[in-house]
C-alpha positions as CSV (number, residue, x, y, z in Angstrom):
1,X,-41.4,6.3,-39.3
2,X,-44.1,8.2,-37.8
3,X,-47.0,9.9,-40.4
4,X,-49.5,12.7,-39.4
5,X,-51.9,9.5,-39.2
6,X,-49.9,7.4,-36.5
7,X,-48.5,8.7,-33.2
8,X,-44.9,8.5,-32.2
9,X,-43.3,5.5,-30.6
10,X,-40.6,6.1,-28.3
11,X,-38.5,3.4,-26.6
12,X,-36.4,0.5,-27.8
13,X,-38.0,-2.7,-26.1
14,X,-39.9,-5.5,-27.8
15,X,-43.4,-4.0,-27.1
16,X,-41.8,-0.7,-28.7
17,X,-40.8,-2.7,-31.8
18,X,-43.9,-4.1,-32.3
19,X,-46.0,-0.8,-32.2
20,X,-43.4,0.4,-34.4
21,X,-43.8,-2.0,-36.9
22,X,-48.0,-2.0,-36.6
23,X,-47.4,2.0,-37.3
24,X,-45.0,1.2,-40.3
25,X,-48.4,-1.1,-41.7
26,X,-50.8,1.1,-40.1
27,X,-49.3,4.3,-41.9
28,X,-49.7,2.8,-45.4
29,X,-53.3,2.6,-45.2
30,X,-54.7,5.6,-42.7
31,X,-53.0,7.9,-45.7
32,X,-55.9,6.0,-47.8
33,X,-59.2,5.8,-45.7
34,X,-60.8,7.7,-48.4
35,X,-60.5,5.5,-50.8
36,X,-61.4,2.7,-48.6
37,X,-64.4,4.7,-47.9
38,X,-65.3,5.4,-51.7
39,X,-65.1,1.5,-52.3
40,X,-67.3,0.6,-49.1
41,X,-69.8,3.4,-50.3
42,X,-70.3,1.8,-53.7
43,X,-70.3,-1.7,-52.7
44,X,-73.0,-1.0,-50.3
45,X,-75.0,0.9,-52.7
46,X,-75.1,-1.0,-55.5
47,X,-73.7,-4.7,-55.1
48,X,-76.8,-7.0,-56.0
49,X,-77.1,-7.3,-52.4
50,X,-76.9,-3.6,-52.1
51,X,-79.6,-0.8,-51.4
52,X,-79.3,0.2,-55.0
53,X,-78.3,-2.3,-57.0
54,X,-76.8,-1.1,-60.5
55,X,-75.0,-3.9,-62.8
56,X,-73.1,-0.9,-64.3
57,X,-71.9,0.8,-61.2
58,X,-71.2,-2.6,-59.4
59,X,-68.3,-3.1,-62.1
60,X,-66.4,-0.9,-60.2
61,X,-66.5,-2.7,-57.2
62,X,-64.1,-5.2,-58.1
63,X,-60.9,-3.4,-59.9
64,X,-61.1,-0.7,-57.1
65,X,-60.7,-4.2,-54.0
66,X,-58.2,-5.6,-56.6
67,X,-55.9,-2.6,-58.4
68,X,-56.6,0.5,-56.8
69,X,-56.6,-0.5,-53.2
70,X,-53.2,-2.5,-53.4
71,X,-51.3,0.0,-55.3
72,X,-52.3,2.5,-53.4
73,X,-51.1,1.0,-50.8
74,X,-47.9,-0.2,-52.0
75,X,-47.5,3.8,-53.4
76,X,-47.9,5.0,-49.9
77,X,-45.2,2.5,-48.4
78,X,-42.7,3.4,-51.0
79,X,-43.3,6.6,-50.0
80,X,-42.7,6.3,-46.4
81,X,-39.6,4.3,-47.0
82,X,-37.5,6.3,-50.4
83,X,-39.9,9.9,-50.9
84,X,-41.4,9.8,-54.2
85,X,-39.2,7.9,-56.4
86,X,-39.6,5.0,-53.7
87,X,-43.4,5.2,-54.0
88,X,-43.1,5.1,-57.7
89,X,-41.4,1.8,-57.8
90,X,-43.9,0.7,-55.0
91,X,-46.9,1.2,-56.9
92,X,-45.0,-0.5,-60.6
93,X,-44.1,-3.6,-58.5
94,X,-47.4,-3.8,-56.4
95,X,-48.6,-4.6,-59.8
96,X,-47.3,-7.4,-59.5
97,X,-48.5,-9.1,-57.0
98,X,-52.0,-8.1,-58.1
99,X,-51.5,-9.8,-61.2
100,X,-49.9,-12.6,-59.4
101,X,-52.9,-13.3,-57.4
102,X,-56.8,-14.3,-57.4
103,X,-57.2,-12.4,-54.2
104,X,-57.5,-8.9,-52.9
105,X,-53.0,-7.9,-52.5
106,X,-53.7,-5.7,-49.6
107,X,-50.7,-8.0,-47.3
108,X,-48.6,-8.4,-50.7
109,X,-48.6,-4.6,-51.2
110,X,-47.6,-3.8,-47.5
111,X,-44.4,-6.4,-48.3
112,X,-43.4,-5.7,-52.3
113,X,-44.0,-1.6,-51.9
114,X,-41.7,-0.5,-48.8
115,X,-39.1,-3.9,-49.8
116,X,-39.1,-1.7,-53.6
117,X,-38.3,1.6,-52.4
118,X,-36.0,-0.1,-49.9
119,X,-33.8,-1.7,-52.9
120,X,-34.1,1.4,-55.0
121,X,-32.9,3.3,-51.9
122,X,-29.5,1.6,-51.8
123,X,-29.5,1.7,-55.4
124,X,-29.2,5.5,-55.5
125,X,-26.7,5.6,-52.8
126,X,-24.6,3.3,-55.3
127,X,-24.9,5.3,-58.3
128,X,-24.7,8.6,-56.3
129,X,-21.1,8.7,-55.9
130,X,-20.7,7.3,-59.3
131,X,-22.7,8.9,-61.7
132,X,-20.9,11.7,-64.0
133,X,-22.5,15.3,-63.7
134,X,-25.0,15.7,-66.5
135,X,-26.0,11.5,-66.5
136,X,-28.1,12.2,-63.3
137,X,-31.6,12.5,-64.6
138,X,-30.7,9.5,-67.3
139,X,-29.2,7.4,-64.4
140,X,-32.1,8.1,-61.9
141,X,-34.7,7.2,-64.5
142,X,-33.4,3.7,-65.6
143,X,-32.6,2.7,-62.1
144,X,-36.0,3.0,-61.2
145,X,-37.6,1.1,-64.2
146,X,-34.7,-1.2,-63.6
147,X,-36.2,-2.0,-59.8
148,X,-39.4,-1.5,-60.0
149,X,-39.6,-4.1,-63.6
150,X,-37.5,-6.8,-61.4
151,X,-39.8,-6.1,-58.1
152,X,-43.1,-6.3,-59.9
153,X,-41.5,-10.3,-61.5
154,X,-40.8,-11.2,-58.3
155,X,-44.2,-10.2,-57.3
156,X,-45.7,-12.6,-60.1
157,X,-43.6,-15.2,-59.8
158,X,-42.9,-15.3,-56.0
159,X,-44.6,-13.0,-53.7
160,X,-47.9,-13.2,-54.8
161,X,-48.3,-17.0,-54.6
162,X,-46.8,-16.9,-51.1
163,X,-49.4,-14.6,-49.7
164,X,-52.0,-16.5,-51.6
165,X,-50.7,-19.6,-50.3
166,X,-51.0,-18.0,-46.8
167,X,-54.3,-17.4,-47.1
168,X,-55.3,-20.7,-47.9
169,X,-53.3,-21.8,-44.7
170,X,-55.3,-19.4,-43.0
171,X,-58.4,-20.6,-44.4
172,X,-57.4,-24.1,-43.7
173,X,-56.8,-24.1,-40.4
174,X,-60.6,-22.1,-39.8
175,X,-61.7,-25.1,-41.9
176,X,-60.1,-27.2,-39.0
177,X,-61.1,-25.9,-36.0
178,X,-65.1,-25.8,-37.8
179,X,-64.8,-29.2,-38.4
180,X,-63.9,-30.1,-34.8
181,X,-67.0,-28.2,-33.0
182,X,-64.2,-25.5,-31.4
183,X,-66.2,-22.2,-32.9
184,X,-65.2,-20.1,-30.3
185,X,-61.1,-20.8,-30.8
186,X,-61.8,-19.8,-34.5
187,X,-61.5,-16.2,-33.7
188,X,-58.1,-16.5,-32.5
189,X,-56.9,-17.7,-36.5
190,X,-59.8,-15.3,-38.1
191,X,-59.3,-12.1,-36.3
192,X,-55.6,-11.8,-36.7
193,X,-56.4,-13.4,-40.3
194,X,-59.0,-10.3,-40.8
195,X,-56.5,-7.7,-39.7
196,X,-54.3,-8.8,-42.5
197,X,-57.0,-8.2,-45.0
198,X,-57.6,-12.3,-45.7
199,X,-61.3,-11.7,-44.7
200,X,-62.6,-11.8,-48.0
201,X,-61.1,-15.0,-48.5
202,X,-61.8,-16.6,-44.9
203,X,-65.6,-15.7,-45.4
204,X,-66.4,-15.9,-49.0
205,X,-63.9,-18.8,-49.5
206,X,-64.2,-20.9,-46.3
207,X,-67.1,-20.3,-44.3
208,X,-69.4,-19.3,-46.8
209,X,-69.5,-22.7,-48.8
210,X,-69.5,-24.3,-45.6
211,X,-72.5,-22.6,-44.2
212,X,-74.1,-22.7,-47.4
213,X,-74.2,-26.5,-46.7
214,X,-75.5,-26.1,-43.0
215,X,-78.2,-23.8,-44.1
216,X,-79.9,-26.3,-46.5
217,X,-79.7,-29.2,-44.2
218,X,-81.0,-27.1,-41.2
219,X,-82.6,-23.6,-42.6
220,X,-79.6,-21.7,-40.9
221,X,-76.4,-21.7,-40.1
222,X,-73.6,-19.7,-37.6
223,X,-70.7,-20.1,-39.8
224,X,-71.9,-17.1,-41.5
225,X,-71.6,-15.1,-38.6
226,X,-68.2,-16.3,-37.3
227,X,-65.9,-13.9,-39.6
228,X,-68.8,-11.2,-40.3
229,X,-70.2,-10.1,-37.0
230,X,-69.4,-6.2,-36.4
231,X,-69.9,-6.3,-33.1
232,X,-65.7,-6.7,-32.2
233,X,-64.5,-3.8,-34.3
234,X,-67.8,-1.6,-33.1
235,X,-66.1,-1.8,-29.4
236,X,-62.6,-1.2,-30.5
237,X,-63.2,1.8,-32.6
238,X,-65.8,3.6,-29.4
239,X,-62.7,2.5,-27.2
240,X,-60.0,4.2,-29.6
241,X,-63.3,7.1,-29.2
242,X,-63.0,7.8,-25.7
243,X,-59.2,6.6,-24.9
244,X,-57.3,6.2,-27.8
245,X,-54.4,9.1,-29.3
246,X,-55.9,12.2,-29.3
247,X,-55.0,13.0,-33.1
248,X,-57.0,9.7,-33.9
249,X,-60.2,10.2,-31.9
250,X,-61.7,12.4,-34.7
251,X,-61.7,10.0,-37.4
252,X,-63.3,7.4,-35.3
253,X,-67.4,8.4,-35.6
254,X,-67.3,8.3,-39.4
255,X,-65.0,5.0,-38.8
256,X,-67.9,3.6,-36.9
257,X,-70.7,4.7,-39.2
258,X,-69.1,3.0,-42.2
259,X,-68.0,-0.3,-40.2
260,X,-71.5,-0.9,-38.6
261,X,-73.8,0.3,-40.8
262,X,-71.8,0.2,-44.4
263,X,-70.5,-3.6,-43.3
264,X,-66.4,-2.4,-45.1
265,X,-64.7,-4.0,-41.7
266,X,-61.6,-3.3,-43.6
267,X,-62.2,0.3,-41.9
268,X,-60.9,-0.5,-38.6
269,X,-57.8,-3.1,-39.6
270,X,-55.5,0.1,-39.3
271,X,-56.4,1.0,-35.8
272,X,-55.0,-2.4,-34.7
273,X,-52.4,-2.1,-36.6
274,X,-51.3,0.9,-35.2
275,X,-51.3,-0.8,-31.8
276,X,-50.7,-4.4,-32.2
277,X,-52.0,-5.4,-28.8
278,X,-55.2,-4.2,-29.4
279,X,-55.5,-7.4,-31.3
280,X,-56.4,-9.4,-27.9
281,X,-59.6,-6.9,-27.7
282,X,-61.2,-7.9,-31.2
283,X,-60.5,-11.9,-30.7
284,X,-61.9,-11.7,-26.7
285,X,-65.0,-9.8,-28.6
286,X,-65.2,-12.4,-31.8
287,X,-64.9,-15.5,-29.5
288,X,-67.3,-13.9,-26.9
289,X,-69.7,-13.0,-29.5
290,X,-69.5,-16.5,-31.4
291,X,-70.1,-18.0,-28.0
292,X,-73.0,-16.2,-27.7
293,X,-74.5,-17.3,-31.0
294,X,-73.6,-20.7,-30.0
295,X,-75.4,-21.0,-26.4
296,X,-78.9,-18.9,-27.8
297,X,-78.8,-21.3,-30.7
298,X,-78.3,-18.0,-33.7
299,X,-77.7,-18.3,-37.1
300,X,-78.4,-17.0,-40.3
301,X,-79.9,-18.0,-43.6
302,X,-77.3,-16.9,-46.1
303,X,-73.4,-15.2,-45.6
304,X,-74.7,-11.2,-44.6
305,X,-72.6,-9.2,-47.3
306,X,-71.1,-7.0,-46.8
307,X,-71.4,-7.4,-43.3
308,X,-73.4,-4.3,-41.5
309,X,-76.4,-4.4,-39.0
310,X,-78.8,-3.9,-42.1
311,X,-77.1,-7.1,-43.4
312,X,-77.7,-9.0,-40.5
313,X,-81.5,-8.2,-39.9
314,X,-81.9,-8.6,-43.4
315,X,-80.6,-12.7,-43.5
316,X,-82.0,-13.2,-40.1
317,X,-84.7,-16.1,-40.2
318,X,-87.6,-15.6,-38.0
319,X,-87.6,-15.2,-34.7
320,X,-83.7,-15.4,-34.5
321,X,-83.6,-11.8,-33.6
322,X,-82.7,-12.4,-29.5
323,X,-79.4,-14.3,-30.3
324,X,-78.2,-12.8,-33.1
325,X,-78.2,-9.0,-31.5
326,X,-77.3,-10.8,-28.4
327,X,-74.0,-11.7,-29.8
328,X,-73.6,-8.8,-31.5
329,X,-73.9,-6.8,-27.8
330,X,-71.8,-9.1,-26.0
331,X,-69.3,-9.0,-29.1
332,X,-69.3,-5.5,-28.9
333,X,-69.2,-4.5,-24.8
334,X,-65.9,-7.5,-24.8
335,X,-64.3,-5.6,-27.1
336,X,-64.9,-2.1,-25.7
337,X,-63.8,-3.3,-22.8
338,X,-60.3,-5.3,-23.4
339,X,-59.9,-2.5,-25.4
340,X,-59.8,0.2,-23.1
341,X,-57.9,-1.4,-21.0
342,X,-55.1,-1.7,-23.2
343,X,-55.4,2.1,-23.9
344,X,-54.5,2.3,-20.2
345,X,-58.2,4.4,-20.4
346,X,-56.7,7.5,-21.6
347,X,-53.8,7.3,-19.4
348,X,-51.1,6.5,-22.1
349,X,-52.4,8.5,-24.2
350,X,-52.1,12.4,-22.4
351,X,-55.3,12.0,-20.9
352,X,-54.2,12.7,-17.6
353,X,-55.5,15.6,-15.5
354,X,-53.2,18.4,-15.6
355,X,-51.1,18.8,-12.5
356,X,-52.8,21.8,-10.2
357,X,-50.7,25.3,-10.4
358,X,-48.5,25.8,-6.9
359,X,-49.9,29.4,-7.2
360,X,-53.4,31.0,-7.5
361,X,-56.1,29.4,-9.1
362,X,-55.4,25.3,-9.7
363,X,-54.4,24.9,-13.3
364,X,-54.6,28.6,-13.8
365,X,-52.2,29.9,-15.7
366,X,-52.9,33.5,-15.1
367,X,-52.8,35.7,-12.0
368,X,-50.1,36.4,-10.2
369,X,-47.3,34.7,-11.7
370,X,-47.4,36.8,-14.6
371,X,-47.1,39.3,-12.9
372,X,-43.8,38.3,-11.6
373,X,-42.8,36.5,-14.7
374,X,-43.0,40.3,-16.4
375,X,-41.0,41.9,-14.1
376,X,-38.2,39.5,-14.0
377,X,-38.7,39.8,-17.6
378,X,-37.9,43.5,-17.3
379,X,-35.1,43.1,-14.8
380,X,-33.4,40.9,-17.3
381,X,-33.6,43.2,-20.7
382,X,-32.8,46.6,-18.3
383,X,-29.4,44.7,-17.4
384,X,-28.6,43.0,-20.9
385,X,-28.7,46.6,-22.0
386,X,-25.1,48.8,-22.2
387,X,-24.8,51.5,-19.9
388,X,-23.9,54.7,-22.2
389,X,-22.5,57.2,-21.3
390,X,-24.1,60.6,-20.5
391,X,-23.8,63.8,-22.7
């Protein structure tokens, strides 16, 4: 279904099904930017890493990634799919595959909540037609902590390990493609992999331990830079700026601010998922950009967390600055670029110019016409109006 946060999607083709689907994801997290934004805020104030690093407040950091986030999530797509009662039930068996997990449930909360509400959904229409007057309320209640207690088992005992294991697939085949000197092709696993919210565990599980190892052995290493580098999601959100949906545009700048200069990447998974082809734009800009760090020799000393332009500059070694803004640029202007032109620059998106008026001024809407449209206007109430007759 469409949400005040993702534009309609008319048509029945393939292409149509797809964007359809990247709204159904998309729409489960746009409703929860805020709280995406509170967690990016606090882990880049006060992670040790941070500008103001607090033990005490950094405790926060990790239920909000690991509870609030996926439950939230899973609430919202409940929602979308069986009103309230459906994002009850989303939420209790979201819990699930939080507890059913080591890492972050963001993909097992987009699964267990809307498949929930779905199951409660035919539920009711079961019990509808058979539930006595008076039983309603009794019925309504158990039938919900009936689904939701079975969804949030199956989340422990089945769903969770499945996205877990997928993100060690993910991880594996990154592994692969590092160990066989094809960098570049790595963005085509990690990007997707990062849409999906498995960044976390592609950086901090994969490349991170790997570059660790370069760095000691050399001083740097650009394994750190193949999953954190902003530059891709910078030139998707200007281009969703300047051409994307119209109702989006405004929440783009603040978008941009906590992407680039925050490092929370998770910011911009939604646009793409709103428009699945839009994919294409961040992997031409990761590859492009890992390309880059490849052929100016970049790297960094340690994995840049979280991963803004302050992080960067702060882990680059000396006299590494050329390459590593270099591929940042290049990562960047790819993106922007693929991505506007799979916006169609505006054109799909009511940008065109309006058509000139065939009267008066062009694209005037005043003047003359009116003039006549009042009169006709006239004409039309005199004669709608019964002739009496006359004293």
């Amino acid at each position: 279904m469409a949400t005040p946060y993702t534009p309609t999607v008319h048509g029945t083709g393939v292409r149509a099904t797809i964007q359809r689907f990247g709204g159904h994801l998309a729409g489960m997290i746009m409703p929860n930017i805020g709280a995406f934004i509170a967690w990016g805020l606090i882990t880049a104030l006060f992670i040790p890493t941070g500008w103001v690093p607090n033990k005490t407040l950094a405790e926060l950091v990790g239920p909000i990634i690991n509870v609030l986030l996926p439950v939230l999530i899973g609430y919202t797509g409940g929602r979308m799919v069986h009103a309230q009662r459906g994002a009850v039930v989303g939420a209790v068996a979201t819990m699930g595959v939080v507890v059913g997990a080591d890492v972050p449930m963001f993909l097992g909360a987009m699964i267990i909540g809307p498949l929930a509400a779905l199951i409660l959904k035919y539920v009711d229409r079961f019990t509808a037609e058979r539930t006595r007057a008076g039983f309603e309320m009794l019925v309504d209640n158990f039938t919900a902590g009936i689904v939701g207690a079975a969804t949030a088992i199956a989340g422990v005992l089945a769903i969770g390990p499945v996205v877990e294991k997928v993100t060690e697939v993910a991880g594996d085949g990154v592994a692969w493609l590092v160990s066989h000197s094809l960098l570049p092709i790595a963005s085509v696993i990690i990007e997707p992999a990062k849409v999906l919210f498995l960044n976390n565990a592609i950086n901090h599980g994969v490349l991170g331990p790997l570059g660790v190892a370069e760095s000691v052995k050399h001083g740097k290493s650009i394994l750190f830079m193949l999953e954190s580098n902003p530059g891709p999601g910078l030139g998707l959100l200007i281009a969703y700026l300047l051409f994307g949906p119209r109702s989006l545009r405004p929440s783009t700048p603040a978008a941009m601010i906590i992407h680039f200069f925050g490092g929370i990447h998770e910011i911009y998974f939604p646009y793409v998922l709103m428009k699945p082809r839009l994919i294409l734009a961040v992997i031409a800009g990761g590859a492009s950009g890992v390309l880059t760090f490849l052929v100016t020799g970049a790297g960094l000393v340690a994995t840049p967390s979280p991963g803004s332009i302050f992080a960067y500059m702060a882990v680059t070694p000396k006299g590494g600055w050329f390459g590593v803004i270099a591929g940042i640029v290049i990562a960047t202007a790819v993106s922007f670029a693929v991505a506007a032109a799979l916006l169609g620059f505006g054109r799909a998106n009511g940008d065109q110019p309006e058509e000139p008026a065939q009267d008066g001024v062009p694209g005037d809407t005043t003047g003359t016409n009116d003039t006549h449209d009042d009169k006709r206007d006239n004409e039309t109430a005199a004669e709608s109006v019964p002739a009496t007759k006359e004293a």
